[in-house]
N, C-alpha and C positions, 0 to 999 in steps of 0.2 A: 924794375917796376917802382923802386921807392921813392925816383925820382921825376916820376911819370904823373902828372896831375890829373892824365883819364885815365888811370890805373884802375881805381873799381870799376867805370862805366866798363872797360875792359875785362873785368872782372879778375883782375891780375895775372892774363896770359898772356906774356908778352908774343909780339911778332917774330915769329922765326921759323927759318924750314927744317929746324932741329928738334921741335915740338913734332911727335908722331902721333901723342893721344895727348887728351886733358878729361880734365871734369868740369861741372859747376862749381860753383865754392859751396862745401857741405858745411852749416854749421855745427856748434858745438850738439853733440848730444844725436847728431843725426850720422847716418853710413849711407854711402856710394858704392854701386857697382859697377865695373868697366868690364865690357867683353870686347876682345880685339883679337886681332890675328897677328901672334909675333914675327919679329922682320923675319924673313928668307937669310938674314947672313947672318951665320954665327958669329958673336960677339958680347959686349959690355956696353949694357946701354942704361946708362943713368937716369933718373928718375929726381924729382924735388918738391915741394911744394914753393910756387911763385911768390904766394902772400907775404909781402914784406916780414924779416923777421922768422919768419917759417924754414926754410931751407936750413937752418942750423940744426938742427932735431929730425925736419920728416924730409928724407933725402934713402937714395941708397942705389944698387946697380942687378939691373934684372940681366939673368946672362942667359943668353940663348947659346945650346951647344947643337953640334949637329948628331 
């Protein structure tokens, strides 16, 4: 996305079929909640925050077991 010049109008979610949830962009001071239904296949599924710059800090891997 950093290199992407409709990044915000996108609001920095880039295209891809490896996106299974997103948010809005929350800002500072405000909280999001997401409710979803974890995949069906056990596994290691990464997570990041897109906003340029963001992904070094708010990242990490939600692990579904069976």
């Amino acid at each position: 996305m950093l290199t992407d010049p409709n990044a915000m109008a996108k609001k920095y979610i880039p295209k891809s079929t490896e996106i299974i949830m997103h948010t809005n962009l929350i800002q500072p001071g405000n909280s999001g909640v997401m409710v979803f239904t974890l995949p069906a296949e056990a596994g290691e599924y990464p997570y990041l925050c897109t906003v340029p710059g963001h992904s070094f800090l708010m990242n990490g891997i939600l692990k579904v077991t069976k």
